[in-house]
Backbone as a chain_set.jsonl record, in Angstrom:
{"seq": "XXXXXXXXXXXXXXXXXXXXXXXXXXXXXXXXXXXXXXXXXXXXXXXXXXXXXXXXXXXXXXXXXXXXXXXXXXXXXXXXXXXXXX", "coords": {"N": [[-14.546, -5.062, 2.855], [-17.878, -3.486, 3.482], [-18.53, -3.066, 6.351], [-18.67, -1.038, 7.441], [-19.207, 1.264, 6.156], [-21.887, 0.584, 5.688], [-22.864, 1.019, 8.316], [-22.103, 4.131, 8.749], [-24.385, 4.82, 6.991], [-26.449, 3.98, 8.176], [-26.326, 5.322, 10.516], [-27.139, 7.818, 9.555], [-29.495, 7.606, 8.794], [-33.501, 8.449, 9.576], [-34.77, 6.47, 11.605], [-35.382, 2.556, 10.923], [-33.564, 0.947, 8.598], [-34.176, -0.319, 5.167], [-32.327, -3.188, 3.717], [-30.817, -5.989, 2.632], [-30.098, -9.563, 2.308], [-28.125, -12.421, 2.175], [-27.437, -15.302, 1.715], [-25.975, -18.289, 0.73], [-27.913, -19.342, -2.439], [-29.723, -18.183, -1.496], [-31.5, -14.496, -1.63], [-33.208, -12.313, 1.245], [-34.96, -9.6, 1.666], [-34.512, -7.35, 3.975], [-35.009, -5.573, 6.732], [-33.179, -2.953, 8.602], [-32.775, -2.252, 11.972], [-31.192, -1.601, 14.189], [-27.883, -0.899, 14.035], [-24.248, -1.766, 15.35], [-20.979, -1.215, 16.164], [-20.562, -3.698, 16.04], [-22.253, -5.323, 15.237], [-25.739, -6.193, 13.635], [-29.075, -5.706, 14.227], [-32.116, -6.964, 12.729], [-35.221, -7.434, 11.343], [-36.922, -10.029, 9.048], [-39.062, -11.842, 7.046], [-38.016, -14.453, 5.796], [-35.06, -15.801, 8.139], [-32.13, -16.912, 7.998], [-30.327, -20.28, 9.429], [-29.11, -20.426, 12.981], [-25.897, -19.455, 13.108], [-25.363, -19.056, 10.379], [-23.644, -18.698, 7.781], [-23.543, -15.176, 6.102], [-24.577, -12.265, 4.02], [-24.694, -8.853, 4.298], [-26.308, -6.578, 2.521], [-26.343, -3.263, 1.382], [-27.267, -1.257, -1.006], [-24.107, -0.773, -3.481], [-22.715, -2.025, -1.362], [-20.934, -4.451, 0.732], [-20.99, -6.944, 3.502], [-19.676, -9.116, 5.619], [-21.148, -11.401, 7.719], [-22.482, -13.511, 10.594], [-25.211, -15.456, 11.952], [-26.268, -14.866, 14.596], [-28.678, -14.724, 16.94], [-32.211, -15.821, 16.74], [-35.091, -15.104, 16.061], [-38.915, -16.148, 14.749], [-39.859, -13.489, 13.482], [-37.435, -11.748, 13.842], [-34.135, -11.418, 13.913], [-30.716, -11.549, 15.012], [-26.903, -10.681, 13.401], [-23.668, -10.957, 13.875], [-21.125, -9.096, 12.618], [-18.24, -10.681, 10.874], [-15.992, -9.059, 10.712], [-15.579, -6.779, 13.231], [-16.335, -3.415, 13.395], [-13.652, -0.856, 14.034], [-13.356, 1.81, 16.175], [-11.906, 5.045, 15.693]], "CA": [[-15.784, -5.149, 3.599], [-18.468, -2.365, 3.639], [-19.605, -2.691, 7.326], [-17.977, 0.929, 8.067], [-19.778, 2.481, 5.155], [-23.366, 0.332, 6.368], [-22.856, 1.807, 10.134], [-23.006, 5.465, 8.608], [-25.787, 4.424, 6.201], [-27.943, 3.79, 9.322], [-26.882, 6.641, 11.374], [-27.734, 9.136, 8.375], [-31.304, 8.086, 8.648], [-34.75, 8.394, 10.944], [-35.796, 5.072, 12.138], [-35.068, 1.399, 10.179], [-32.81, 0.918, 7.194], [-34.058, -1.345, 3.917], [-31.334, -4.085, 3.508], [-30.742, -7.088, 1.566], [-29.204, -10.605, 3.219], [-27.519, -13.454, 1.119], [-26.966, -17.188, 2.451], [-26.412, -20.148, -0.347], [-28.136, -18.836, -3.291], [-30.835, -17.365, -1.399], [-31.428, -13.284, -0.966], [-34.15, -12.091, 1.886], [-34.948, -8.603, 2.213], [-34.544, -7.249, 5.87], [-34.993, -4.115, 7.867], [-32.12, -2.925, 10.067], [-33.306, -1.886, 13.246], [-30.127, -1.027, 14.555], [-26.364, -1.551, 14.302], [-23.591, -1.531, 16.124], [-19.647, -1.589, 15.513], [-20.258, -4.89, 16.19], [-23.366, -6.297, 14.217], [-27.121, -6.124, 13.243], [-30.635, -6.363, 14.463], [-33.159, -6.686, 11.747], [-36.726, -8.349, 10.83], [-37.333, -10.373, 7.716], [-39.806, -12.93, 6.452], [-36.991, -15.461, 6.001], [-33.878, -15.681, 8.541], [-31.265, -18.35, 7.772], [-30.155, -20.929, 10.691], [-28.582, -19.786, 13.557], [-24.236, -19.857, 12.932], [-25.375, -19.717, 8.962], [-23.055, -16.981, 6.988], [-24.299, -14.232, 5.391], [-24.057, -11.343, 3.475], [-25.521, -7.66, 4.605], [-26.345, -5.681, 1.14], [-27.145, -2.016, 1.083], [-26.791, -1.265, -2.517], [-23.097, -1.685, -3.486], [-22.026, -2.042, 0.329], [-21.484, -5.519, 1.235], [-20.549, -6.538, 4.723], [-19.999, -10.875, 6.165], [-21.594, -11.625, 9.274], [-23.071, -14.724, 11.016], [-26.725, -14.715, 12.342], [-26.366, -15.037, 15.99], [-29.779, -15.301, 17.757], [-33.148, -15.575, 15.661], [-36.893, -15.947, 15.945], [-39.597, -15.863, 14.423], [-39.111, -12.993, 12.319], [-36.367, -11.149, 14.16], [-32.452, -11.844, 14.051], [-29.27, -10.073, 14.766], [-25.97, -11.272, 13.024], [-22.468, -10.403, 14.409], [-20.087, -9.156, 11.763], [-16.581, -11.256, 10.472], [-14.728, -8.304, 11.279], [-16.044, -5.865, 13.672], [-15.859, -1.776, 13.061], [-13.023, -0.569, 15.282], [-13.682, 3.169, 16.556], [-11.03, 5.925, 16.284]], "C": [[-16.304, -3.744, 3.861], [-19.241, -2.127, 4.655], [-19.625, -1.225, 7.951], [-19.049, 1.876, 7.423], [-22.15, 1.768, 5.515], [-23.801, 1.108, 7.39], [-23.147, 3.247, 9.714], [-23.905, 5.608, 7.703], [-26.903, 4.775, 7.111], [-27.845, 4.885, 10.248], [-26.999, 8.014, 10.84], [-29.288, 9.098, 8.458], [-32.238, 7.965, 9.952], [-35.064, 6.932, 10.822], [-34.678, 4.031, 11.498], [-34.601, 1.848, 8.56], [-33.644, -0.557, 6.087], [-32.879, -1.846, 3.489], [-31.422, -5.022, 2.685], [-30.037, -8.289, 2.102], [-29.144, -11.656, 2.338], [-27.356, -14.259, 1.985], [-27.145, -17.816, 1.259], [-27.057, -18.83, -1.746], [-29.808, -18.262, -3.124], [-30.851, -15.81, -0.645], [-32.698, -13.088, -0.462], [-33.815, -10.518, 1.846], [-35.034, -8.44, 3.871], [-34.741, -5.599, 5.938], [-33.861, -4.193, 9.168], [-33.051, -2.624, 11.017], [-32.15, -0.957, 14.101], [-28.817, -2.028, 14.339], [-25.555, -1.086, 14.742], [-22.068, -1.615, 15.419], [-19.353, -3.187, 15.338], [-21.41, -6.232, 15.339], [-24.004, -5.31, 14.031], [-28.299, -6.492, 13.777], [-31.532, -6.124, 13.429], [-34.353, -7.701, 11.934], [-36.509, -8.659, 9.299], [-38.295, -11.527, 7.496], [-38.9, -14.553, 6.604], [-35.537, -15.57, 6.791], [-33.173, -16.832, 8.403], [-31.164, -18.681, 9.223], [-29.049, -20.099, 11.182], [-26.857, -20.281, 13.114], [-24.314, -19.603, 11.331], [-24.612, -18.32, 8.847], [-23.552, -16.304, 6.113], [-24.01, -13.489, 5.12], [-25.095, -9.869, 3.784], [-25.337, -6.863, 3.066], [-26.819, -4.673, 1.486], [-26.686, -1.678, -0.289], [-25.434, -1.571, -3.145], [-22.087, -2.023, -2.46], [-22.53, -3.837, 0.481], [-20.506, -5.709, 2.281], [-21.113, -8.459, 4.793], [-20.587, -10.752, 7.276], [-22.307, -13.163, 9.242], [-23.92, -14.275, 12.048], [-26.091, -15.342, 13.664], [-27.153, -15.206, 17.104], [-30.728, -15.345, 16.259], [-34.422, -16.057, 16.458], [-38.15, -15.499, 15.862], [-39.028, -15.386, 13.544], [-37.94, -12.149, 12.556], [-35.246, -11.988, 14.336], [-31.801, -10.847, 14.68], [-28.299, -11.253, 14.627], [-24.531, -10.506, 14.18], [-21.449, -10.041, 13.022], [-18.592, -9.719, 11.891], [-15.917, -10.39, 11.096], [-15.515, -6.898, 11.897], [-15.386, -4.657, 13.191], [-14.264, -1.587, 14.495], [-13.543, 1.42, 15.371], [-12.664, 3.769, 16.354], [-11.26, 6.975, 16.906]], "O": [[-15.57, -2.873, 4.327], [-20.256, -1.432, 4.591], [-20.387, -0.595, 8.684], [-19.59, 2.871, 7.905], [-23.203, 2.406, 5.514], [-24.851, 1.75, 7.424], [-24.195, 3.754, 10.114], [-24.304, 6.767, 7.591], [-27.879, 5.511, 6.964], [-28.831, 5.411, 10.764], [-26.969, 9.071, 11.471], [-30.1, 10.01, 8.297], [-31.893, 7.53, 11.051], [-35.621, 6.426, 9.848], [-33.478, 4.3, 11.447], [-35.039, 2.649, 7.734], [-33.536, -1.719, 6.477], [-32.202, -1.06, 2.826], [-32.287, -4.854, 1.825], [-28.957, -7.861, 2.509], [-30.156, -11.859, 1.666], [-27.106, -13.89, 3.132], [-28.252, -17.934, 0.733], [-26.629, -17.681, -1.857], [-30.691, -18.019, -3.947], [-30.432, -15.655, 0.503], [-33.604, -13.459, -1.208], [-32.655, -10.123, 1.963], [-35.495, -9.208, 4.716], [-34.551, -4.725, 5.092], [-33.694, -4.94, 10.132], [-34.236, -2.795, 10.733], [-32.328, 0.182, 14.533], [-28.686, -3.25, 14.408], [-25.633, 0.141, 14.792], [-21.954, -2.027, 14.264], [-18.415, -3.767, 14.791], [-21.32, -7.424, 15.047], [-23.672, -4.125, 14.075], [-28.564, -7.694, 13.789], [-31.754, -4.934, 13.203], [-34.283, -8.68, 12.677], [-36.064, -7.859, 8.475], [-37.869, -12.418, 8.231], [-39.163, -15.489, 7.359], [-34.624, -15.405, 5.981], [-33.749, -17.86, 8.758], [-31.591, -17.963, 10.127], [-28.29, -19.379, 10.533], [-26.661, -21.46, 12.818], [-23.264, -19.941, 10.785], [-24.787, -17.268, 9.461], [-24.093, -16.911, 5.188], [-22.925, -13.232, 5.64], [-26.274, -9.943, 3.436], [-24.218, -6.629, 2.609], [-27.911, -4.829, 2.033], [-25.511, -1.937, -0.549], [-25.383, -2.759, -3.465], [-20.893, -2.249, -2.657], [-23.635, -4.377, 0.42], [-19.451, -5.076, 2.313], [-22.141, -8.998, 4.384], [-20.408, -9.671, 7.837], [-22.6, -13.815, 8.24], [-23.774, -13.312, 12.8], [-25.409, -16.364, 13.578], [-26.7, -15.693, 18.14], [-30.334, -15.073, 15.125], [-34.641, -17.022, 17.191], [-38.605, -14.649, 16.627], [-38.156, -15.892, 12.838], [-37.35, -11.761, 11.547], [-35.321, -13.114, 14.829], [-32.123, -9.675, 14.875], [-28.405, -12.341, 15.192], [-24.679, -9.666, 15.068], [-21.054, -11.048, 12.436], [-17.831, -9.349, 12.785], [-15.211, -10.746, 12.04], [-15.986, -6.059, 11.129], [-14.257, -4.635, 12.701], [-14.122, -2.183, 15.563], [-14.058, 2.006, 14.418], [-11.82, 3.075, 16.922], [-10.33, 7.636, 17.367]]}, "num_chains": 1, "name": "protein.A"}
């Protein structure tokens, strides 16, 4: 799982990250917003149902999570296996 290598993805850059999100055999683009050791907040056009599993893509970084609130066009997921800190 590449949520370690996502987390310093997003705090390398200014502002929102361009992402990629998988459920079933459908991919939505997203915008991070922010993440945490512990998930994701993003916007997209399409968010799967709430509890649905999913896949976070930044190019070959992929990372599980399950969407955890949603609406409209904003979500945030929780990741399978949170970051731990050392």
């Amino acid at each position: 799982m590449d949520a370690a290598l996502i987390y310093e993805s997003f705090g390398r850059q200014q502002g929102s990250l361009a992402a990629q999100l998988r459920w079933g055999a459908s991919i939505a683009d997203i915008i991070i917003h922010k993440i945490t050791e512990y998930g994701v907040v993003f916007s997209a056009l399409h968010i799967p149902d709430l509890n649905a599993s999913v896949t976070v893509m930044l190019g070959d970084q992929r990372a599980e999570a399950i969407i955890s609130s949603r609406n409209a066009n904003h979500g945030a997921m929780l990741f399978v296996r949170p970051l731990t800190r050392h």
